[in-house]
ZARO-182628 format. One record per residue: y, z, x of N, C-alpha, C in turn. Coordinates in steps of 0.05 Angstrom, whole numbers, padded with zeros to 5 digits, always signed. Example, Ala and Ser with C-alpha at 12.3 -4.5 7.8 and 13.67 -1.06 7.14 Angstrom:
// residues 2
-00114+00156+00264-00090+00156+00246-00066+00156+00264;-00045+00142+00257-00021+00143+00273+00001+00157+00258;
This chain:
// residues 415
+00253+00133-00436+00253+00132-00465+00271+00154-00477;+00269+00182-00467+00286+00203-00475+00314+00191-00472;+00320+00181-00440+00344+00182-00438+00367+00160-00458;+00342+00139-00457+00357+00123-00476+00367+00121-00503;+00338+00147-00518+00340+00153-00539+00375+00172-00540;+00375+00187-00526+00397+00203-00514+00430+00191-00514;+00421+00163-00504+00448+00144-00504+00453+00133-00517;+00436+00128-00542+00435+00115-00564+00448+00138-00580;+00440+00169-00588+00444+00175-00602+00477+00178-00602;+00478+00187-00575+00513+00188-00570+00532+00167-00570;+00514+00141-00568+00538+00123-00576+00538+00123-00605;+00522+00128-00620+00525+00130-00662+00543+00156-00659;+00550+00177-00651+00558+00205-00647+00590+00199-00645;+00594+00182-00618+00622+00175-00620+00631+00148-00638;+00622+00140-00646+00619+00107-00665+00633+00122-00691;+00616+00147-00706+00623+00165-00728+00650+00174-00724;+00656+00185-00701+00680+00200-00695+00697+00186-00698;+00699+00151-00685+00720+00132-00677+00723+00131-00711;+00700+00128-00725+00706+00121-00756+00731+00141-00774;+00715+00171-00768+00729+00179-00774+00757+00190-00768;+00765+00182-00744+00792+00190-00731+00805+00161-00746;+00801+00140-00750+00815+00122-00761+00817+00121-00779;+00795+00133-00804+00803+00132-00834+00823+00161-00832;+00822+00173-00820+00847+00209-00816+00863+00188-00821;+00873+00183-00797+00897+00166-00787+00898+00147-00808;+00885+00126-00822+00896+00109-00846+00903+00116-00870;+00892+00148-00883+00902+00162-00892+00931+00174-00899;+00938+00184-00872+00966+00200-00866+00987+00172-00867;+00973+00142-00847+00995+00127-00853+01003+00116-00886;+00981+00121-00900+00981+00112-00923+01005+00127-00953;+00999+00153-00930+01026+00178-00950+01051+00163-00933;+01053+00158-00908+01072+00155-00891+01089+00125-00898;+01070+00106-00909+01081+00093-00930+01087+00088-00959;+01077+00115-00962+01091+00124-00995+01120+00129-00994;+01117+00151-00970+01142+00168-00970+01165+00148-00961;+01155+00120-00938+01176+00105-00935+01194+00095-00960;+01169+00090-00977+01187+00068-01004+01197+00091-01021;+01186+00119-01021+01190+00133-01037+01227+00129-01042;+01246+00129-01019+01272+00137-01026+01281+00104-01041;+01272+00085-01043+01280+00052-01054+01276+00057-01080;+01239+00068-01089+01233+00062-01117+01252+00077-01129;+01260+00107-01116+01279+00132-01138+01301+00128-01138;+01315+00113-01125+01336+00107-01118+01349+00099-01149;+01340+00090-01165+01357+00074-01194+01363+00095-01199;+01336+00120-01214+01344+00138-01227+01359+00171-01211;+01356+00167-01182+01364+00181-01174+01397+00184-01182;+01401+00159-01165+01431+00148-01177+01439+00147-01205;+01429+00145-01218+01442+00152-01258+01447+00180-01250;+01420+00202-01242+01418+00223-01245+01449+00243-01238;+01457+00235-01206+01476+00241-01201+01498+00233-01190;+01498+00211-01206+01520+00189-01207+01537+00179-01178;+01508+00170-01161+01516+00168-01139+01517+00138-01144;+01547+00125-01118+01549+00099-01119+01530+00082-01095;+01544+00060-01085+01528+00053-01074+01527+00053-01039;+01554+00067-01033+01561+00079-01004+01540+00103-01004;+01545+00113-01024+01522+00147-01018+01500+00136-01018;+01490+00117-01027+01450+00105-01024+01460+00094-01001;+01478+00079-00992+01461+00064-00960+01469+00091-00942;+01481+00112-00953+01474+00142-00941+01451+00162-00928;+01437+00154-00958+01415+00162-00959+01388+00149-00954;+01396+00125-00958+01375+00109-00948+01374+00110-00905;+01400+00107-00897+01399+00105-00875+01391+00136-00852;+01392+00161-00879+01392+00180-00862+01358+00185-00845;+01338+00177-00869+01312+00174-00860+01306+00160-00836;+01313+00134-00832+01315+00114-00807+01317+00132-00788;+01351+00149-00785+01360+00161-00758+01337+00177-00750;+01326+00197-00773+01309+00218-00768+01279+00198-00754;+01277+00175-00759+01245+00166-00757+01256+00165-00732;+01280+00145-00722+01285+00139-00691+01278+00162-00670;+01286+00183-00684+01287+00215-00663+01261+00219-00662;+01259+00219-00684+01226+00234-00693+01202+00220-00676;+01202+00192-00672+01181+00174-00656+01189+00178-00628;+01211+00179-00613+01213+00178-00583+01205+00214-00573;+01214+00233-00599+01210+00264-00590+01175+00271-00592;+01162+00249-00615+01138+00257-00626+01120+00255-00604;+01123+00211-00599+01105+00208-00577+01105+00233-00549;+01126+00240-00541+01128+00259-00516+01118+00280-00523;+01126+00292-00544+01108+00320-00543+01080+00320-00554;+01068+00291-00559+01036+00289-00557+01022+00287-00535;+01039+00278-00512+01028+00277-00487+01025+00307-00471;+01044+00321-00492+01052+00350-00469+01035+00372-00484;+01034+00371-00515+01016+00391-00535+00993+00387-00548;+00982+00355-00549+00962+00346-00555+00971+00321-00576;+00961+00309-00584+00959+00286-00606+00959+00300-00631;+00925+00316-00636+00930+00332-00661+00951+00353-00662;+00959+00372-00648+00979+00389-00660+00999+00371-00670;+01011+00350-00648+01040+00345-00663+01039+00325-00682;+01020+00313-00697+01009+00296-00714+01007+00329-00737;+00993+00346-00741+00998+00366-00761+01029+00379-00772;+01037+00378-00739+01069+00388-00748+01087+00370-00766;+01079+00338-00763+01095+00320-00761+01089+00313-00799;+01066+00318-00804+01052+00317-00830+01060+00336-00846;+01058+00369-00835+01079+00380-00854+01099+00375-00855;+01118+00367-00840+01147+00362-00836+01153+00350-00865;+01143+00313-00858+01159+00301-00876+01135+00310-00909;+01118+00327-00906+01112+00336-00933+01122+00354-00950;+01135+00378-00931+01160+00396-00938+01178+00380-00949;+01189+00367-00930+01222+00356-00938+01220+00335-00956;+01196+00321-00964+01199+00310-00983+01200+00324-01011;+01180+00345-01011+01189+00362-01033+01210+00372-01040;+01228+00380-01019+01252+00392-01014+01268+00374-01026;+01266+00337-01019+01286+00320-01041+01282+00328-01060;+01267+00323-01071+01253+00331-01104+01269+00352-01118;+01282+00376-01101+01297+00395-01115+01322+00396-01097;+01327+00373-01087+01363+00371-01079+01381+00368-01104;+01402+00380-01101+01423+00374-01115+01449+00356-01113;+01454+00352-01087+01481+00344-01090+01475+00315-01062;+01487+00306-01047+01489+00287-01031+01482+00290-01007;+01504+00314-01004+01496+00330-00969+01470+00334-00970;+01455+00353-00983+01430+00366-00995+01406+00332-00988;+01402+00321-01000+01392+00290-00999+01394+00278-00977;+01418+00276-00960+01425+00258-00934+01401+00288-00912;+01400+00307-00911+01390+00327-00895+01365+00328-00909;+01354+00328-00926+01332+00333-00938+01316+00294-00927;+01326+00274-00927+01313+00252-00930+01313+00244-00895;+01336+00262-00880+01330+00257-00848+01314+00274-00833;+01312+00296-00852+01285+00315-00831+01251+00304-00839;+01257+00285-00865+01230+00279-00876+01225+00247-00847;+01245+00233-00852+01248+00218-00825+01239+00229-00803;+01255+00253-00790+01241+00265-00765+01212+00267-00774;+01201+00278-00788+01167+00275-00793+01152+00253-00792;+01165+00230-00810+01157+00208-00804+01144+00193-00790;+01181+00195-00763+01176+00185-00748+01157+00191-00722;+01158+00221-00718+01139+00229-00701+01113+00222-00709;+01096+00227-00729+01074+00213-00736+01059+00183-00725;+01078+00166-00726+01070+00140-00726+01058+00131-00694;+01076+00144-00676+01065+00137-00653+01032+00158-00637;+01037+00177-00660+01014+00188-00651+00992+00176-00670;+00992+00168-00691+00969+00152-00698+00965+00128-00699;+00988+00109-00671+00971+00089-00666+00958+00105-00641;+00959+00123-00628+00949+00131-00603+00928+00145-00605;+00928+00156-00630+00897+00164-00639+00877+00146-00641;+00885+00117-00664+00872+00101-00675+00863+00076-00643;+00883+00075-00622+00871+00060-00603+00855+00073-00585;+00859+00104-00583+00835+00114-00555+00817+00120-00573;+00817+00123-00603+00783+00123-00616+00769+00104-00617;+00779+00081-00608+00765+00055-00596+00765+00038-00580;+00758+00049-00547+00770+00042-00521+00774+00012-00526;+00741-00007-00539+00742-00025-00529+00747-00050-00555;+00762-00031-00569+00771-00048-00595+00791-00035-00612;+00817-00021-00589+00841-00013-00591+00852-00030-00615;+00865-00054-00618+00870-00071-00632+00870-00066-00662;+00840-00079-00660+00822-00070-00689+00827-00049-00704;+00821-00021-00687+00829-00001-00690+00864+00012-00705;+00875+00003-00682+00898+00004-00693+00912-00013-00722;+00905-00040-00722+00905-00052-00743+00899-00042-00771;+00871-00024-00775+00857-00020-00795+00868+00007-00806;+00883+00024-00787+00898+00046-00795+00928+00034-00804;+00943+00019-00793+00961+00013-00803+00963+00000-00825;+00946-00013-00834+00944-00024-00864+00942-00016-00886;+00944+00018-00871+00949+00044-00901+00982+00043-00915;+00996+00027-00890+01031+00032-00885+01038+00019-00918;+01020-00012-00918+01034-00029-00951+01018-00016-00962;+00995-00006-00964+00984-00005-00986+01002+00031-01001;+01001+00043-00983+01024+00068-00995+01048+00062-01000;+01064+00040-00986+01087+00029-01007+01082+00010-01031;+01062+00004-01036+01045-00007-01062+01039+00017-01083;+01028+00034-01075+01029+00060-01089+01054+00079-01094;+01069+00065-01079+01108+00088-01079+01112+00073-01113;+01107+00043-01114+01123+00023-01126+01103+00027-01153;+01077+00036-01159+01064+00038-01180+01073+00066-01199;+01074+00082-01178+01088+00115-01178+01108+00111-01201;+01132+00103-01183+01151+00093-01195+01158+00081-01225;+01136+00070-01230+01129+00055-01264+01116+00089-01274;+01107+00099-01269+01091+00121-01280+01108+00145-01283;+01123+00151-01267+01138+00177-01272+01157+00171-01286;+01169+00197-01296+01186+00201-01327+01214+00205-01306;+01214+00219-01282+01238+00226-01265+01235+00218-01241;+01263+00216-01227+01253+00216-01198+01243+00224-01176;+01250+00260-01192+01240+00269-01170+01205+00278-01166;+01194+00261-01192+01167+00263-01192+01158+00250-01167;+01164+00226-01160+01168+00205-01133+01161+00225-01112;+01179+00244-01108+01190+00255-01082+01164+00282-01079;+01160+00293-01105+01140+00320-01113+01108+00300-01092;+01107+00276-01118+01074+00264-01101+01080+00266-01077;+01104+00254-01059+01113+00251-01031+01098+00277-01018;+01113+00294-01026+01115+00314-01013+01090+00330-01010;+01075+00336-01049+01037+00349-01043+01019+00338-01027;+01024+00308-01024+01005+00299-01024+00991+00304-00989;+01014+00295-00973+01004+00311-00950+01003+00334-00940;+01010+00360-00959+01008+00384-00954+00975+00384-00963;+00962+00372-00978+00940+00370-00991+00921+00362-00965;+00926+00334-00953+00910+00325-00922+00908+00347-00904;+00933+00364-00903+00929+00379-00880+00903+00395-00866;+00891+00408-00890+00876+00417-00883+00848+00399-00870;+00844+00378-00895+00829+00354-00868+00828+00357-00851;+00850+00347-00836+00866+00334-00808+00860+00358-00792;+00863+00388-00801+00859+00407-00778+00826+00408-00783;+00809+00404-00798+00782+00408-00800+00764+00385-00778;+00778+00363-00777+00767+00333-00781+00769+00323-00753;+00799+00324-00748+00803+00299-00737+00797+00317-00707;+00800+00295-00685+00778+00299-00654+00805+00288-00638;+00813+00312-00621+00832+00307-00598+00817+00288-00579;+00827+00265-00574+00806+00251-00551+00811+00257-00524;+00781+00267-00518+00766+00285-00497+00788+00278-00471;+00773+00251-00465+00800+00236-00434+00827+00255-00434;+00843+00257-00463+00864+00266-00463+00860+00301-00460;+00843+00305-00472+00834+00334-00469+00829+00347-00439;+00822+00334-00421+00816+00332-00401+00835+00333-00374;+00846+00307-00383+00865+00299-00355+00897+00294-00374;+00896+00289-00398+00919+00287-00406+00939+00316-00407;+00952+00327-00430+00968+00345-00428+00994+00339-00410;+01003+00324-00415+01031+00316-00397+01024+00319-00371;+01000+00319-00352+01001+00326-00326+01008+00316-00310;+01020+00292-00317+01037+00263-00305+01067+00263-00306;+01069+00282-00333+01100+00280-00339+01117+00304-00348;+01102+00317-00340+01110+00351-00357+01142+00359-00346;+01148+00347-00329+01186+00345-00316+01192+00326-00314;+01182+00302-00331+01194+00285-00330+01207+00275-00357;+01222+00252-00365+01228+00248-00393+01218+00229-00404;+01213+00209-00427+01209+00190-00434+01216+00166-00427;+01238+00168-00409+01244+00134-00394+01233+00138-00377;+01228+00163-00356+01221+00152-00328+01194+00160-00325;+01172+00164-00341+01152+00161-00345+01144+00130-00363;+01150+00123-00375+01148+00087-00381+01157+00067-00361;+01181+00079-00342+01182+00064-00329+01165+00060-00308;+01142+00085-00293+01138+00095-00267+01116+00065-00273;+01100+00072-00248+01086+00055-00230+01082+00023-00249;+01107+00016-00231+01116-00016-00235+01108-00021-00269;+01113-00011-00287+01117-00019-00315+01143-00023-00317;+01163-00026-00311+01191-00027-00317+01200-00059-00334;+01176-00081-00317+01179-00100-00331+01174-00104-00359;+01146-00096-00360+01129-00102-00383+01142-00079-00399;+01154-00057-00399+01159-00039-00414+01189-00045-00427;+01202-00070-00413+01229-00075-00422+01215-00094-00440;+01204-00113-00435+01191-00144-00450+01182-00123-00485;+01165-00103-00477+01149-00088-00500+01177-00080-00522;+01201-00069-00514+01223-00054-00526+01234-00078-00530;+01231-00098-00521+01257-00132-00529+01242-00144-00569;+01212-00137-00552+01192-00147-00587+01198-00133-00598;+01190-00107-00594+01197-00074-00615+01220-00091-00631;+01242-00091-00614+01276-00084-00631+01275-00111-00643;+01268-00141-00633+01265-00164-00643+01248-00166-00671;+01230-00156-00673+01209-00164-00687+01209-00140-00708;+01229-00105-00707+01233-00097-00733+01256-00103-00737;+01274-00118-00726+01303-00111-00737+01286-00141-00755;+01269-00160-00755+01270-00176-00770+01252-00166-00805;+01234-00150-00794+01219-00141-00813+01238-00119-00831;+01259-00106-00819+01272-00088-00835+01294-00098-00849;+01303-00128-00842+01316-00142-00856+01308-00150-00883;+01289-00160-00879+01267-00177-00904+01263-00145-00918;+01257-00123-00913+01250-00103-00931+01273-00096-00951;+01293-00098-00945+01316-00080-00947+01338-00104-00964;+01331-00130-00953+01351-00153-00971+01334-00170-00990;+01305-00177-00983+01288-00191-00997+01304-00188-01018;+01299-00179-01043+01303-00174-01068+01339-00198-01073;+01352-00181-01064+01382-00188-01063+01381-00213-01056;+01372-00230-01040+01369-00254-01036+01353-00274-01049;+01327-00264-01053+01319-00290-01078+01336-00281-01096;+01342-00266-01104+01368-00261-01129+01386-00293-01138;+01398-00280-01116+01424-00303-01102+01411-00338-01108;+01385-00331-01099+01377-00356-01101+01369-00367-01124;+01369-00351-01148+01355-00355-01174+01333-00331-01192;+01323-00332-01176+01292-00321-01184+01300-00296-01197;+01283-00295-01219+01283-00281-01242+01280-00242-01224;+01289-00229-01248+01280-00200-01228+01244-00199-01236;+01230-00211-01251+01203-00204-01244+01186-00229-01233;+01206-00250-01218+01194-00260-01192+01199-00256-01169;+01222-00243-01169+01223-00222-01144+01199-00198-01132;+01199-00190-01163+01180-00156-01159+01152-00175-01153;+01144-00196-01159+01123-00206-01156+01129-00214-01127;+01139-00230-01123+01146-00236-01090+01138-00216-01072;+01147-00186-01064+01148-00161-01057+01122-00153-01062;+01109-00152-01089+01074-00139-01089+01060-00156-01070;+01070-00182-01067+01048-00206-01061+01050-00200-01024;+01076-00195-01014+01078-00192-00997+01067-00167-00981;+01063-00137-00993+01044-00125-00990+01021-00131-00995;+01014-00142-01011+00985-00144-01010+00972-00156-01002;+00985-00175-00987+00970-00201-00975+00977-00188-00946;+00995-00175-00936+00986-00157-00922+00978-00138-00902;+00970-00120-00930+00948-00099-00921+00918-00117-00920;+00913-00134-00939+00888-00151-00939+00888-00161-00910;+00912-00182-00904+00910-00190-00869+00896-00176-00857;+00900-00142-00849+00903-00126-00842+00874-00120-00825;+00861-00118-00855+00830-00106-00864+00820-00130-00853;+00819-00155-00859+00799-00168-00864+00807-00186-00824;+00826-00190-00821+00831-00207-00797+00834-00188-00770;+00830-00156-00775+00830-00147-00753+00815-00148-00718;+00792-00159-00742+00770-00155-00707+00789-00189-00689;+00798-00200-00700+00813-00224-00686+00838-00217-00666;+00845-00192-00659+00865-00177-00651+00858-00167-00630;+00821-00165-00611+00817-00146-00592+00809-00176-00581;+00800-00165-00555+00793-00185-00539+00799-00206-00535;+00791-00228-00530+00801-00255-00523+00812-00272-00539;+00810-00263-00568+00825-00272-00594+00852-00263-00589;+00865-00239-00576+00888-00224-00575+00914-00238-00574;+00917-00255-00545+00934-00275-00552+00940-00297-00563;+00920-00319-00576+00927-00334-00588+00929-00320-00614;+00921-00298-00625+00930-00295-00655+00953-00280-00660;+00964-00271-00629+00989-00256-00637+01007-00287-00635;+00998-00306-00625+01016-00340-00628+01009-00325-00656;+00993-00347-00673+00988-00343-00696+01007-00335-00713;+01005-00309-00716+01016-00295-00735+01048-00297-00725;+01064-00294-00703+01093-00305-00709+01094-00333-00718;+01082-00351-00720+01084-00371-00728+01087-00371-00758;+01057-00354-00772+01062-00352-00797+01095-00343-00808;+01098-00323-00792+01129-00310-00793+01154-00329-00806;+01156-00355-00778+01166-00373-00789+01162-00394-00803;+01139-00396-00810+01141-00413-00827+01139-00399-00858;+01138-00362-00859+01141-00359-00884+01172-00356-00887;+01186-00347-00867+01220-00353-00873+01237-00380-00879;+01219-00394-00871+01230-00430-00877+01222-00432-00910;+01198-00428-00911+01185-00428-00940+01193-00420-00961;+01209-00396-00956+01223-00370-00969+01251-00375-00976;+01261-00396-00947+01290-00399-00950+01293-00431-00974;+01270-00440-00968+01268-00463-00990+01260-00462-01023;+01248-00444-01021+01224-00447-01047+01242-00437-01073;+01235-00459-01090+01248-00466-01114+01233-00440-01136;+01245-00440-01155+01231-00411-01176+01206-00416-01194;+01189-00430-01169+01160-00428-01179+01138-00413-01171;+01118-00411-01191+01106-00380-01183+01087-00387-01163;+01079-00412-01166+01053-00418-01145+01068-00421-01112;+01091-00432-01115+01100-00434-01088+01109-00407-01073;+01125-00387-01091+01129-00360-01084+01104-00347-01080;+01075-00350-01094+01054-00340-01088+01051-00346-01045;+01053-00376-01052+01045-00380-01023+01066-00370-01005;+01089-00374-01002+01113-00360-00983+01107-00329-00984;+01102-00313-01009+01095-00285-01007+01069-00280-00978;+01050-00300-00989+01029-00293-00976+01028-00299-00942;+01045-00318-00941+01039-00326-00912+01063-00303-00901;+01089-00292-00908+01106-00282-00901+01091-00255-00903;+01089-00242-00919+01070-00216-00921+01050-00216-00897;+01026-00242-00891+01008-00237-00882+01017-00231-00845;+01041-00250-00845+01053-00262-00817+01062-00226-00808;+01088-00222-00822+01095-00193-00821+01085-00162-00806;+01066-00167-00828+01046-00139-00827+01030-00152-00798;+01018-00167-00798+00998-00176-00776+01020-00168-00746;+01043-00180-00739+01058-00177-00723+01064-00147-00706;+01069-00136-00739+01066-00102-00729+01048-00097-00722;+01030-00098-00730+00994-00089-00717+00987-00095-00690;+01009-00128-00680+00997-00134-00651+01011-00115-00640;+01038-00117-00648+01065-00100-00628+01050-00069-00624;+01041-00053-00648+01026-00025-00649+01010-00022-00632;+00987-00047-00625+00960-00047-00607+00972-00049-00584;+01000-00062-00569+01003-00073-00547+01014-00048-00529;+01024-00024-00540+01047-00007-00525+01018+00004-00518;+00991+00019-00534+00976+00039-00522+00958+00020-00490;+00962-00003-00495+00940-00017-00477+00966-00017-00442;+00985-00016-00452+01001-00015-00419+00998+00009-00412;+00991+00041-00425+01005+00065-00410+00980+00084-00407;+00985+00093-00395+00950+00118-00384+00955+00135-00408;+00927+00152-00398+00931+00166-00415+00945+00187-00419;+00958+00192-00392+00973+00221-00398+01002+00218-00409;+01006+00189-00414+01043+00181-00418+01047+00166-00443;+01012+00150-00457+01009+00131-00467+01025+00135-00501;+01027+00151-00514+01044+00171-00534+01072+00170-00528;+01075+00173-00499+01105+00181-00492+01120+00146-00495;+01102+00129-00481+01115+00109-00474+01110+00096-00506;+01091+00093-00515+01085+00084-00551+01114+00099-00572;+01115+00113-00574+01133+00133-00577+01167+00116-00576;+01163+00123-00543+01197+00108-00539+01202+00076-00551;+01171+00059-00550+01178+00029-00548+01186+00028-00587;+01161+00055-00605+01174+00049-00629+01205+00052-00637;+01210+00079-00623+01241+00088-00618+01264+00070-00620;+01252+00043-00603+01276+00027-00597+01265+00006-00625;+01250+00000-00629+01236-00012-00655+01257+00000-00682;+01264+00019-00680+01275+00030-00704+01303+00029-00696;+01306+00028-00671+01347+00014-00669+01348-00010-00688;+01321-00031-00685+01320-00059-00691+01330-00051-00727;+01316-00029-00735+01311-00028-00771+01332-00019-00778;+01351-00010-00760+01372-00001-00771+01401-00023-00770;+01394-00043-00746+01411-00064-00738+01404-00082-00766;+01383-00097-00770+01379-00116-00786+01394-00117-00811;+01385-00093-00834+01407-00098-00852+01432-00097-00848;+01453-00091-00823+01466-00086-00832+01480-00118-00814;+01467-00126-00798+01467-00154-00792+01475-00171-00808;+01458-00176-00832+01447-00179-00850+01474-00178-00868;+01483-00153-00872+01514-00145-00892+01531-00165-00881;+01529-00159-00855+01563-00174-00845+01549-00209-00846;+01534-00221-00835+01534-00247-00843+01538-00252-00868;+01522-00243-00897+01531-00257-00917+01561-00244-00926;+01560-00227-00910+01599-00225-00924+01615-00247-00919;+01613-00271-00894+01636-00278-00888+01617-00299-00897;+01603-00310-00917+01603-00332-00925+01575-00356-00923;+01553-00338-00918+01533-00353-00911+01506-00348-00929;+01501-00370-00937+01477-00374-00958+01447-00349-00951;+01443-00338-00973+01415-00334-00957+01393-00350-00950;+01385-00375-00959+01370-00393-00954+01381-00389-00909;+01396-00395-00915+01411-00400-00883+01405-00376-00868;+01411-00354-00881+01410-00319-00866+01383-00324-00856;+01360-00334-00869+01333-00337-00872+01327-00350-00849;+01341-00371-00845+01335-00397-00829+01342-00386-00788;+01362-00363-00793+01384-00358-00771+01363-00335-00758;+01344-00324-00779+01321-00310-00767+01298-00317-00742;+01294-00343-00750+01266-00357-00736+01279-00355-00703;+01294-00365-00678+01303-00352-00661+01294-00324-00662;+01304-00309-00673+01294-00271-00664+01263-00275-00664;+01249-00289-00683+01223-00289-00685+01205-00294-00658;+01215-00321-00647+01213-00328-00621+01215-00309-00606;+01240-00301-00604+01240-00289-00587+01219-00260-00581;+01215-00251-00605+01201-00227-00606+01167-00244-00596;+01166-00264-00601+01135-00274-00599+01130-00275-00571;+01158-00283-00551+01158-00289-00526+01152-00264-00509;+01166-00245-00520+01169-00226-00504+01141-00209-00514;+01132-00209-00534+01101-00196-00542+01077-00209-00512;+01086-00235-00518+01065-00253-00509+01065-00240-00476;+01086-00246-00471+01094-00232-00443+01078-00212-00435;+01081-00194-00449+01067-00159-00451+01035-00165-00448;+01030-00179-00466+01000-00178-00469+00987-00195-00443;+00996-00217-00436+00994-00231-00408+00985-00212-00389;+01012-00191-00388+01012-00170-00353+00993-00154-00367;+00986-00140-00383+00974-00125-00384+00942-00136-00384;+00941-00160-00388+00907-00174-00394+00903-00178-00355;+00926-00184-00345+00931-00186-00311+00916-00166-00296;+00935-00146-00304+00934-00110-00296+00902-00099-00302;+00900-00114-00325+00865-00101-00333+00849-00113-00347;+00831-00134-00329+00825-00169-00337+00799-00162-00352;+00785-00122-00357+00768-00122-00359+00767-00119-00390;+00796-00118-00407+00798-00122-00440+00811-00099-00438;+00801-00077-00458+00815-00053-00467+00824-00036-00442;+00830-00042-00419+00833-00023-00402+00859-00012-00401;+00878-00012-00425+00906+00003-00425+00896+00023-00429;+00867+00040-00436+00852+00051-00441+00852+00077-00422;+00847+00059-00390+00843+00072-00372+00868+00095-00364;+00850+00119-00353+00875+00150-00342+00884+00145-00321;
């Protein structure tokens, strides 16, 4: 009776903890998607302000990207070697500083360095809080991870409300920047290094070694190429649609406030996905809903590349494209922590986002050179569904060997 009472109490003990290590983590992603949209929404008035054209914004827009790329392959590694929480605190002041730091740039240089060290913050972040959000729930990694990432639209939902509310731009960049100097103290009060990692992790697997040849070691080489083919497949498609959406229903007709409506609908439907369809993401649901959701994918880019300037049909293409999107990321997020132990699982999460963000930087500019030489966007739209596939194939792949490797569910789990 004691003992059970005993095991009972400690499974509610760590149940609390898993809670609260995931609302930390949905939190920080939730600034972490402020600060993403933050440089899009300021961008109008930044540009009046200092009469920048439109070479210096895809400047500045692009300098954050470089910094996330560095920032996610350097982050994941040095969470394996210093802990999860330390470099999750460093990584939170980082881009909270330097976002403030935009806020009182002056000139171009000042902005392009101020918006890529907020990147390096960024990007290191992200792989440590899916690696938080999956070992705070061995056996519902997924879920877990899903329910933190769905802070990502809802804080670029809040970049884009910001934006209607402030008098300047660099009010944008000021919220950016307090707001996670404000969490910090949380995060060092709150959040729970997980123990396993506390234990046996600390780089003890890889402390001389680097981020490729620790992803690659004991026979992952396959599954860890298949994981980096979805990564780069599946954002260069998502960073396309972020970055041209607008410009293309343009082209196509649609008013500028059925566009901005298109874009809310597409976050919000979602982050809702997110919340509400998560527990469908662990266990034996895993691979048919990662089918699922690329499917939604294409059939919200077919929908998207068709749909005439009505609000009910743009409602539905928003929603199924939004829902398809976000869901996709959440499988790709859940899938890197379930292949790698624990002492590498950061490092190798880390590198697969790394190459994920080559994809976000390829897409728009993909994207530039096709419609330069003459191709519809309805069509740009259509020329997508291929990458989609392919990213579904190669997900599907991953999740197969790894369900192979550890038939017992969450066992990417295992040290």
């Amino acid at each position: 009776m004691g003992r059970g009472s005993e095991s009972n109490e400690m499974q509610s003990r760590n149940r609390n903890v898993a809670r609260l290590t995931v609302g930390l983590c949905f939190l920080v992603a939730l600034l972490e998607g402020y600060d993403i949209q933050a440089a899009g929404v300021a961008a109008p008035g930044l540009a009046r302000a200092l009469g920048l054209q439109s070479d210096a914004l895809g400047l500045f827009f692009s300098a954050s990207t470089i910094g996330m790329l560095i920032g996610a392959s350097v982050g994941g590694w040095l969470a394996d070697r210093k802990g999860r929480k330390t470099v999750l605190l460093v990584a939170v002041a980082l881009f909270g500083l330097f976002s403030l730091g935009t806020a009182w740039a002056a000139s171009l240089p000042m902005l392009v360095m101020m918006r890529a060290l907020t990147g390096l913050g960024m990007g290191a972040a992200l792989p440590v809080l899916i690696t938080l959000a999956a070992e705070s729930s061995p056996h519902g990694a997924a879920r877990a991870v899903a329910l933190m990432y769905a802070g990502t639209p809802i804080g670029g939902a809040l970049a884009g409300v910001s934006s209607m509310a402030a008098d300047r731009w660099q009010t944008i960049f000021l919220w950016g920047g307090l707001l996670p100097l404000l969490v910090l103290p949380a995060l060092a009060l709150w959040l729970k290094e997980n123990p396993a990692f506390a234990v046996k992790g600390k780089g003890r697997d890889n402390r001389s070694s680097g981020p490729a040849s620790v992803t690659f070691a004991q026979g992952r080489w396959g599954l860890t190429l298949l994981l980096w083919c979805a990564f780069l497949a599946s954002m260069l498609v998502f960073y396309l649609m972020l970055n041209w959406t607008p410009m293309l229903l343009a082209q196509k007709g649609l008013s500028r406030n059925l566009v901005g409506f298109f874009q809310a609908t597409v976050n919000i439907s979602g982050a809702l996905a997110l919340l509400f369809l998560s527990p469908l993401l662990s266990g034996r649901f895993q691979i048919g809903m990662a089918t699922i959701v690329y499917g939604m994918i294409v059939a919200g880019l077919v929908m998207t590349a068709w749909v005439p300037p009505s609000l009910v049909l743009i409602i539905v293409a928003a929603m199924v494209l939004g829902a398809g999107l976000l869901m996709a990321q959440a499988v790709l997020y859940a899938t890197g922590p379930r292949l790698y132990p624990a002492a590498v699982r950061a490092t190798g999460t880390g590198a697969a986002v790394a190459v994920g963000r080559i994809g976000s930087v390829l897409g728009p500019v993909i994207a530039g050179a096709v419609l330069s030489v003459g191709v519809s966007p309805g069509l740009l739209l259509l020329l997508l569904v291929p990458v989609v596939v392919v990213a579904m194939i190669a997900n599907l792949g991953v999740l197969t060997g790894v369900a192979r490797r550890h038939p017992d569910g969450e066992a990417g789990q295992a040290s």
